[in-house]
Biopython code that builds the backbone (N, CA, C, O; Angstrom):
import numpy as np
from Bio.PDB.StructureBuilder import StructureBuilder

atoms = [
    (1, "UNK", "N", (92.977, 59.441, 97.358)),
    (1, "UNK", "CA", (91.879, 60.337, 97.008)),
    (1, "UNK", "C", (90.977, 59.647, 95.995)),
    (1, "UNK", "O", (91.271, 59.587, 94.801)),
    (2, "UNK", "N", (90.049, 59.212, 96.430)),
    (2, "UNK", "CA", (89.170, 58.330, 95.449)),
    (2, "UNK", "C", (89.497, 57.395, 93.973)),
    (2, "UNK", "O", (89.139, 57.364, 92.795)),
    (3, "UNK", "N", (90.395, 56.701, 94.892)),
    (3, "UNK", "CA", (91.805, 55.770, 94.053)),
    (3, "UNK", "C", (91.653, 56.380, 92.845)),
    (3, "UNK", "O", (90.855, 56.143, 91.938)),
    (4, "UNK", "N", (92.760, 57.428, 92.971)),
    (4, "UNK", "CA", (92.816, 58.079, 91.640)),
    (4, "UNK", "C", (94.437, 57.338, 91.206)),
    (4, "UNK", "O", (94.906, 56.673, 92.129)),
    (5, "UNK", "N", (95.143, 57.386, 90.157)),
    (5, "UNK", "CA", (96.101, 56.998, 89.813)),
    (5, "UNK", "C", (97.228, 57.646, 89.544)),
    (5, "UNK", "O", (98.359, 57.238, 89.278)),
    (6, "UNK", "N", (96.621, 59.066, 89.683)),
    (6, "UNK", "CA", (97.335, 60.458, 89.430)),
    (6, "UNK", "C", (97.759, 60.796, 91.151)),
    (6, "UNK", "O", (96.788, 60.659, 91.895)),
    (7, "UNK", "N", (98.961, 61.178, 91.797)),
    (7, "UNK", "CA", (99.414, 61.743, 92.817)),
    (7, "UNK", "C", (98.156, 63.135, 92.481)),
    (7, "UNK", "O", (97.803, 63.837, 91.534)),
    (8, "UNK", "N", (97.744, 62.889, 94.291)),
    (8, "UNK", "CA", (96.778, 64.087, 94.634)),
    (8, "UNK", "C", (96.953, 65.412, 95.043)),
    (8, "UNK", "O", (96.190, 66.119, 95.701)),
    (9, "UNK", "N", (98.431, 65.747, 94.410)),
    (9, "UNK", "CA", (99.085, 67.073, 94.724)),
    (9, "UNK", "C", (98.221, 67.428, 93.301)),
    (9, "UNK", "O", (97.263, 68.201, 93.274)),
    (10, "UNK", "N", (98.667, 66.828, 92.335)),
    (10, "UNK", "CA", (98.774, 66.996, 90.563)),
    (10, "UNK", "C", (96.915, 67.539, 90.388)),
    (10, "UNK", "O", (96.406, 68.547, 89.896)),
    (11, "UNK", "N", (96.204, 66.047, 91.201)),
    (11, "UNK", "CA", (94.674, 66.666, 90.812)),
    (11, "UNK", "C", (94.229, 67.460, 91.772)),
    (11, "UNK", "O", (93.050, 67.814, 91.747)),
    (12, "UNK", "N", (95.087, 67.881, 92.785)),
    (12, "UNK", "CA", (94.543, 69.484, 93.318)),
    (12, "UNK", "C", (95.096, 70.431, 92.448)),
    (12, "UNK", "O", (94.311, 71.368, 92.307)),
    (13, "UNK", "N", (95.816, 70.526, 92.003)),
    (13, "UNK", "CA", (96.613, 71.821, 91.353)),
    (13, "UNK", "C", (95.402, 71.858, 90.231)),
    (13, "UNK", "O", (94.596, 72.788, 90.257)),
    (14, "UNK", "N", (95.312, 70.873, 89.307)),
    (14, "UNK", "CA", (94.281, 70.968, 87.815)),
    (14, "UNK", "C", (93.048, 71.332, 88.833)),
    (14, "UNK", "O", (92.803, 72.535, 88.742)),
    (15, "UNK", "N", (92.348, 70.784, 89.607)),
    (15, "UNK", "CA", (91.043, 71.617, 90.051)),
    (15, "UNK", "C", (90.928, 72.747, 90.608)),
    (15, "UNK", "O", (89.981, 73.511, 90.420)),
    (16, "UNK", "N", (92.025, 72.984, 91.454)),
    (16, "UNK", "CA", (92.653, 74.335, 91.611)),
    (16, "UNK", "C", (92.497, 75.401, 90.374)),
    (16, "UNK", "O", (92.092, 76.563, 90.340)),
    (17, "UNK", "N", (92.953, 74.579, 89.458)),
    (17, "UNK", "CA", (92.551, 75.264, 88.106)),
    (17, "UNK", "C", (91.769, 75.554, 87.720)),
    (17, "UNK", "O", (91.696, 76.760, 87.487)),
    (18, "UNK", "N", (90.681, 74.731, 87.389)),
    (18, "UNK", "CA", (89.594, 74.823, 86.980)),
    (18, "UNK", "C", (88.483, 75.411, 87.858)),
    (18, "UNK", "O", (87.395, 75.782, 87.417)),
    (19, "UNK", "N", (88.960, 75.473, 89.486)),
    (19, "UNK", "CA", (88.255, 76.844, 89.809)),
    (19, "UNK", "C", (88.152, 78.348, 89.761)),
    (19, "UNK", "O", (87.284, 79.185, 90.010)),
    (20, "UNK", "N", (89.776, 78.339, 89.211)),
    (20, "UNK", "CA", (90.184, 79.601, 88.779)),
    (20, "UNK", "C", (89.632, 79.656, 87.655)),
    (20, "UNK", "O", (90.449, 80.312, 87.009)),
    (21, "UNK", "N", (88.893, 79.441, 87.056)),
    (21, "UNK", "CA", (88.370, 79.633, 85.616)),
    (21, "UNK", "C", (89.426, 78.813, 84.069)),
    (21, "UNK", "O", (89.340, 79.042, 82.862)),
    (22, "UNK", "N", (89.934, 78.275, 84.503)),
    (22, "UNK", "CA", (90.760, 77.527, 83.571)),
    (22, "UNK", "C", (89.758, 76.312, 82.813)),
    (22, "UNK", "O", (89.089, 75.351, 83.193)),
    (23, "UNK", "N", (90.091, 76.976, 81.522)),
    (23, "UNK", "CA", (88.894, 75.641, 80.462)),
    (23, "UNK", "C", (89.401, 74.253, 80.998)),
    (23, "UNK", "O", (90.450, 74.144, 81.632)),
    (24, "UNK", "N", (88.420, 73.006, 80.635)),
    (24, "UNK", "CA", (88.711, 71.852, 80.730)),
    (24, "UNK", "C", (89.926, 71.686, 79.889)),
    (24, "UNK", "O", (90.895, 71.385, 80.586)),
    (25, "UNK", "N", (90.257, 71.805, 78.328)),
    (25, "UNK", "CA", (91.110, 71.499, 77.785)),
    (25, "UNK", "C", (92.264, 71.979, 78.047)),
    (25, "UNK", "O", (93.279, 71.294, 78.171)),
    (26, "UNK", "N", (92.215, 72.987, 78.135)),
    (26, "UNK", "CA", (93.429, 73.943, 78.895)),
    (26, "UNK", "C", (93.964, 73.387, 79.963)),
    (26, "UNK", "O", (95.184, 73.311, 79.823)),
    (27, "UNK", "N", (93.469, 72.825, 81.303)),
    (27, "UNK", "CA", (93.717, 72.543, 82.396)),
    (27, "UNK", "C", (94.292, 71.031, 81.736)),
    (27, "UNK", "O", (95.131, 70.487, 82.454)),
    (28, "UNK", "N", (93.973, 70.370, 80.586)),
    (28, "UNK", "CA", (94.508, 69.026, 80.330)),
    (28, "UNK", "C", (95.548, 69.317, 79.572)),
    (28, "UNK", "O", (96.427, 68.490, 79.816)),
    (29, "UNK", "N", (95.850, 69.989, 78.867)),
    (29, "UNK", "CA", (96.843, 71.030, 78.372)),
    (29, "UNK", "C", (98.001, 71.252, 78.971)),
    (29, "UNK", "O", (99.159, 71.240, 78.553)),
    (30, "UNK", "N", (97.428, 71.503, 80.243)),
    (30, "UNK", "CA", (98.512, 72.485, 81.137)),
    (30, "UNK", "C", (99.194, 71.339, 81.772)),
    (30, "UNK", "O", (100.392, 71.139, 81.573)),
    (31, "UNK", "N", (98.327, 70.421, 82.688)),
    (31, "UNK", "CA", (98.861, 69.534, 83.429)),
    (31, "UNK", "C", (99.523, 68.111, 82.407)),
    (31, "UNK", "O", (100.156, 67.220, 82.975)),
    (32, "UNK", "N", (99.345, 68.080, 81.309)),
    (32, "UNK", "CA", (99.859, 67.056, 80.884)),
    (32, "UNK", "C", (98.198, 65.626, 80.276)),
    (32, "UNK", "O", (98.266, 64.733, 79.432)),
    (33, "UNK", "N", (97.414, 65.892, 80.848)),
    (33, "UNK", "CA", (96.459, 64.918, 80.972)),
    (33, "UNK", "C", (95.159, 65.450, 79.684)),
    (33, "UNK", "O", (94.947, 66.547, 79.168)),
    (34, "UNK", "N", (94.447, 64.012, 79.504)),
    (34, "UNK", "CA", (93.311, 64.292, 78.548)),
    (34, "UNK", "C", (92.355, 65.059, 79.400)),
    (34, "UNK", "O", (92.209, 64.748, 80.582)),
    (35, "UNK", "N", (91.681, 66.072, 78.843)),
    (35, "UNK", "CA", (90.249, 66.836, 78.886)),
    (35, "UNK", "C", (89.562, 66.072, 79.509)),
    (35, "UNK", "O", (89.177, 66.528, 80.586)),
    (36, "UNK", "N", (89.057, 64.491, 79.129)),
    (36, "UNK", "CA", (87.901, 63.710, 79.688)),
    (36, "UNK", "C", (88.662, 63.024, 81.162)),
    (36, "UNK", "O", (88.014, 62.564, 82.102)),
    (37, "UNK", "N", (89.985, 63.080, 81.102)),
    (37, "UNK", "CA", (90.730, 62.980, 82.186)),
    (37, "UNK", "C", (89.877, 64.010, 83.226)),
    (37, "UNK", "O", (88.941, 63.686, 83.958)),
    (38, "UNK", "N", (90.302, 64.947, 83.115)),
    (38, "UNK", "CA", (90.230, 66.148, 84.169)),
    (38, "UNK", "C", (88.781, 66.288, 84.313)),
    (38, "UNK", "O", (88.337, 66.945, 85.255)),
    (39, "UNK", "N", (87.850, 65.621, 83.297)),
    (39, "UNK", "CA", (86.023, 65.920, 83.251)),
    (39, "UNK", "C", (85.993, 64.493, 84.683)),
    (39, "UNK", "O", (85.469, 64.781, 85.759)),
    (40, "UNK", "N", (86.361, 63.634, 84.552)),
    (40, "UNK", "CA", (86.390, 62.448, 85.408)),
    (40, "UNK", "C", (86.513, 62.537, 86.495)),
    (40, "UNK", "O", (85.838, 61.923, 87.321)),
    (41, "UNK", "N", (87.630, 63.524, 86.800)),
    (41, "UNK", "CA", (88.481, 63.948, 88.284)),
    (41, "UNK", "C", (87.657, 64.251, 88.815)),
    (41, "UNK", "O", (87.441, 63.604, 89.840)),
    (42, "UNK", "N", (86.800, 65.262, 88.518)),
    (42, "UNK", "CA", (85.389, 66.163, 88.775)),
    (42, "UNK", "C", (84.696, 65.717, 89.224)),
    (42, "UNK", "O", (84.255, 66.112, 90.303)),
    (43, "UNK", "N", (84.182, 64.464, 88.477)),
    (43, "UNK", "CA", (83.207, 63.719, 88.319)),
    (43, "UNK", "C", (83.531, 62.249, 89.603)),
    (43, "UNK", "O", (82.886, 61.335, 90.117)),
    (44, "UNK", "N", (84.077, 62.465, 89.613)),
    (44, "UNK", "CA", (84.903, 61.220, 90.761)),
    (44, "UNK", "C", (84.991, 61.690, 92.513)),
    (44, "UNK", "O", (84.682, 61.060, 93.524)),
    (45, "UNK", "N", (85.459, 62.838, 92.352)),
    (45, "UNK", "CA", (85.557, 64.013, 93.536)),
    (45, "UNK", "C", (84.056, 64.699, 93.919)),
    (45, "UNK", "O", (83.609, 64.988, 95.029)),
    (46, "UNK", "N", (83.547, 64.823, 92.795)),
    (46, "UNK", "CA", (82.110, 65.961, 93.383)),
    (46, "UNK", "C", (81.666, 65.138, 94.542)),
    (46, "UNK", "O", (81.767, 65.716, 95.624)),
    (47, "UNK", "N", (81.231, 64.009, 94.568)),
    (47, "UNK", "CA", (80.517, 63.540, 95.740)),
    (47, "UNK", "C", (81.494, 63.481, 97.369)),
    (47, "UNK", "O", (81.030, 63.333, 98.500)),
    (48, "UNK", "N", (82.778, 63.637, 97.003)),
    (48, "UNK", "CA", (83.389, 63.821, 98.085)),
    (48, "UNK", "C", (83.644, 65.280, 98.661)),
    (48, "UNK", "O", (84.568, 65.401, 99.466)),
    (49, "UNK", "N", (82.731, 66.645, 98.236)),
    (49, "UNK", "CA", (82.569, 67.849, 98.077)),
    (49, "UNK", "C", (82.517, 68.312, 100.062)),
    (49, "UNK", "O", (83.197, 69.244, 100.491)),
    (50, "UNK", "N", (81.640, 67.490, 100.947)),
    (50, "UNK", "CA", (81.771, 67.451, 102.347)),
    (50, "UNK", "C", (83.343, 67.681, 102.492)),
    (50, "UNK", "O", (83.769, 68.771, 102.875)),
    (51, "UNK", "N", (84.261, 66.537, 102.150)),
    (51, "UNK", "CA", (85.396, 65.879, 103.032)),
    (51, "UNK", "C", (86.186, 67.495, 102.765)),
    (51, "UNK", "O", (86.800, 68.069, 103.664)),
    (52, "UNK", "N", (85.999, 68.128, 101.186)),
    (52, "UNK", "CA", (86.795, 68.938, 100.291)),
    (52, "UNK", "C", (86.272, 70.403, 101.801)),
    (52, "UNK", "O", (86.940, 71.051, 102.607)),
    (53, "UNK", "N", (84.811, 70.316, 101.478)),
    (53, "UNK", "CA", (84.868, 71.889, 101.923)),
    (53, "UNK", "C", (83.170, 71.167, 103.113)),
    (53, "UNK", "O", (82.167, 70.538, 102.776)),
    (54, "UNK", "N", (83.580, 71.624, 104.283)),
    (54, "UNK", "CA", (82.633, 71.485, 105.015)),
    (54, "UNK", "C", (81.354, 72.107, 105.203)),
    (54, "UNK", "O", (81.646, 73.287, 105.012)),
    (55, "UNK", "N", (80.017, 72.074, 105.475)),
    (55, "UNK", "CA", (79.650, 73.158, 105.453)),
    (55, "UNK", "C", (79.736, 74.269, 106.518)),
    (55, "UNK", "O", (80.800, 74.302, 107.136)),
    (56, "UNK", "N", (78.889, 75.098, 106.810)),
    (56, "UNK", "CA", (79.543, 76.223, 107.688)),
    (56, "UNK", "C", (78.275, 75.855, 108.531)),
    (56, "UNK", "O", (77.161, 75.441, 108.212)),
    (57, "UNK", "N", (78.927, 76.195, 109.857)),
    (57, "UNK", "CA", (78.286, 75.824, 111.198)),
    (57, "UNK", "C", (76.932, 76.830, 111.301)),
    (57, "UNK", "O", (76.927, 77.998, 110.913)),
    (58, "UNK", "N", (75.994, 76.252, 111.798)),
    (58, "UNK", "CA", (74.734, 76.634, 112.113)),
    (58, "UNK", "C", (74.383, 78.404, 112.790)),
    (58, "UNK", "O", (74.533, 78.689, 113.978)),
    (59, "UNK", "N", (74.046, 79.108, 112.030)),
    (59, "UNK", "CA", (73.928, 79.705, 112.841)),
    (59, "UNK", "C", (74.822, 81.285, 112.598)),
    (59, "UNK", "O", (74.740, 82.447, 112.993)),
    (60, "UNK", "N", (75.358, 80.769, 112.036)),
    (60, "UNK", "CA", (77.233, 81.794, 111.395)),
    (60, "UNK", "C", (76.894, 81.840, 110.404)),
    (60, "UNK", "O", (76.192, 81.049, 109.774)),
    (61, "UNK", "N", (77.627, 83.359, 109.942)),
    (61, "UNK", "CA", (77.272, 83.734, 108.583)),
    (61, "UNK", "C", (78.413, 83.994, 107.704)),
    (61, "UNK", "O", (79.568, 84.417, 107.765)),
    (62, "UNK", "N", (77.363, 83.445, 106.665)),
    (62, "UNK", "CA", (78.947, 83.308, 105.908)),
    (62, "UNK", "C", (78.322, 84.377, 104.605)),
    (62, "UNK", "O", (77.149, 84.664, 104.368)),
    (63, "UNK", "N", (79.952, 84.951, 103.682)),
    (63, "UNK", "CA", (80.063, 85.428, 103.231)),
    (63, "UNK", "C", (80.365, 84.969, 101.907)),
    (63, "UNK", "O", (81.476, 84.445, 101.844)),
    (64, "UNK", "N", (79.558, 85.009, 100.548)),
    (64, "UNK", "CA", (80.048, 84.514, 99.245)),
    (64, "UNK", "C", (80.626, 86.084, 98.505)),
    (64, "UNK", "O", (80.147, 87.218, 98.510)),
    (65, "UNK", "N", (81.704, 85.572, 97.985)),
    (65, "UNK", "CA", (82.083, 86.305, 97.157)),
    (65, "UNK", "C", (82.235, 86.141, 96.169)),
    (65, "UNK", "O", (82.863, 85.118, 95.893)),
    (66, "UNK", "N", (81.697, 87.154, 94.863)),
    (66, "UNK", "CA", (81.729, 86.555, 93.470)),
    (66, "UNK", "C", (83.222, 87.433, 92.711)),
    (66, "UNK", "O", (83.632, 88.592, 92.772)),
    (67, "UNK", "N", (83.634, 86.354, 92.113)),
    (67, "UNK", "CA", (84.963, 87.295, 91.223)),
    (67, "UNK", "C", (84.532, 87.312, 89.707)),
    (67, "UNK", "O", (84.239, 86.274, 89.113)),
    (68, "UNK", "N", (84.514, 88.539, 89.131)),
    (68, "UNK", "CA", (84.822, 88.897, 88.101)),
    (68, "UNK", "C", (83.106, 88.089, 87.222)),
    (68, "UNK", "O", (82.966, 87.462, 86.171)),
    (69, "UNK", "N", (82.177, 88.497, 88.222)),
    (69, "UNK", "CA", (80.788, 88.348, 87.589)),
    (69, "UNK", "C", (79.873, 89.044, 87.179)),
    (69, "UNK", "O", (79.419, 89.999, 87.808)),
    (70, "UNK", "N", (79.405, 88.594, 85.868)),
    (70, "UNK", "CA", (78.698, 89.875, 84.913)),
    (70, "UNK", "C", (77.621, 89.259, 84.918)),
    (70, "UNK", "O", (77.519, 88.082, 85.265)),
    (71, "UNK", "N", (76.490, 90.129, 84.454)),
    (71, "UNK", "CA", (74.881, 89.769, 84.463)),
    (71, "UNK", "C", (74.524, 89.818, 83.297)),
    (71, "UNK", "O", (74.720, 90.912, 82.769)),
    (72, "UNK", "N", (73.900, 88.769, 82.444)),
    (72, "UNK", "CA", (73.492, 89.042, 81.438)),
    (72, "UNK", "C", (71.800, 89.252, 81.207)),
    (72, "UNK", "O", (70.892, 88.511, 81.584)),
    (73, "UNK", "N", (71.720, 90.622, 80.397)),
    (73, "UNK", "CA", (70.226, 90.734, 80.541)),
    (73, "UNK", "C", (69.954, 91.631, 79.159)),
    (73, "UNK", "O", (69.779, 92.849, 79.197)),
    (74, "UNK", "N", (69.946, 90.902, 78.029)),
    (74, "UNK", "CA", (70.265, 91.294, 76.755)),
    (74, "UNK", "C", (71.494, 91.748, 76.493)),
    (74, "UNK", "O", (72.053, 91.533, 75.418)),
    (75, "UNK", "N", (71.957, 92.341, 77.351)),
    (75, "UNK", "CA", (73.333, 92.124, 76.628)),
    (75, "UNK", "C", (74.946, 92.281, 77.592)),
    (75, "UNK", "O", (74.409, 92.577, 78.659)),
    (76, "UNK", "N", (75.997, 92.285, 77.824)),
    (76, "UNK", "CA", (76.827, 92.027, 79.006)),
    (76, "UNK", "C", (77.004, 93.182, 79.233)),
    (76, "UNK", "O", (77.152, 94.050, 78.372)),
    (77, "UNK", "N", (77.018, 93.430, 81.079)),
    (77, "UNK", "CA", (77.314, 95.198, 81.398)),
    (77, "UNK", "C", (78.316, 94.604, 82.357)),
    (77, "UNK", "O", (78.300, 93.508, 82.917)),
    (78, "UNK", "N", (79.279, 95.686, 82.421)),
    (78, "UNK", "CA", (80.579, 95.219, 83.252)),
    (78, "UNK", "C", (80.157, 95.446, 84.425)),
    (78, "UNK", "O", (79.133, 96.111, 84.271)),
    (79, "UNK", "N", (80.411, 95.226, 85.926)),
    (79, "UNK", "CA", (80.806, 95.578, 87.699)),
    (79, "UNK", "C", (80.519, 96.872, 87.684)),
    (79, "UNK", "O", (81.196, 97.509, 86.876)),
    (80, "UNK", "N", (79.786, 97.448, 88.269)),
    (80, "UNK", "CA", (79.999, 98.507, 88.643)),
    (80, "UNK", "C", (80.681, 98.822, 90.036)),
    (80, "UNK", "O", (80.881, 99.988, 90.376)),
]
sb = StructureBuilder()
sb.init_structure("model")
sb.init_model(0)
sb.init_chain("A")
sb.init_seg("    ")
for serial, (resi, resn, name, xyz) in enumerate(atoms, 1):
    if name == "N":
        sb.init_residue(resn, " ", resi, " ")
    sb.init_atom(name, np.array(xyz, "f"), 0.0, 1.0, " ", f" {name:<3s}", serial, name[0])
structure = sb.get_structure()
């Protein structure tokens, strides 16, 4: 996986993480590794974002779903 040096179970699980909302430090925290570690992984992987997630075929509709997103507009209002 973009000769990483880390087994690519380990840097799916930390980005795994960090899509779940897990801070950078935290996720370096958690897995054992430095912060600028896990900023790198990111940074190493984004351009391989195709191979990760394809886009969606022409034509088909796709569905985004947002979790646990608030709007800020002076000041934070929860989901209704």
């Amino acid at each position: 996986m973009s000769r990483l040096r880390t087994s690519s179970s380990l840097v799916s699980f930390a980005l795994n993480g960090r899509t779940e909302g897990m801070g950078v430090r935290a996720t370096g925290r958690t897995f054992g590794k430095s912060h600028t570690t896990i900023i790198r992984w990111e940074q190493c992987l984004a351009d391989k974002i195709v191979e990760w997630s394809p886009p969606a075929p022409e034509g088909s509709d796709v569905t985004v779903e947002g979790d646990e997103v608030y709007t800020r507009v002076g000041e934070n209002f929860p989901p209704r």
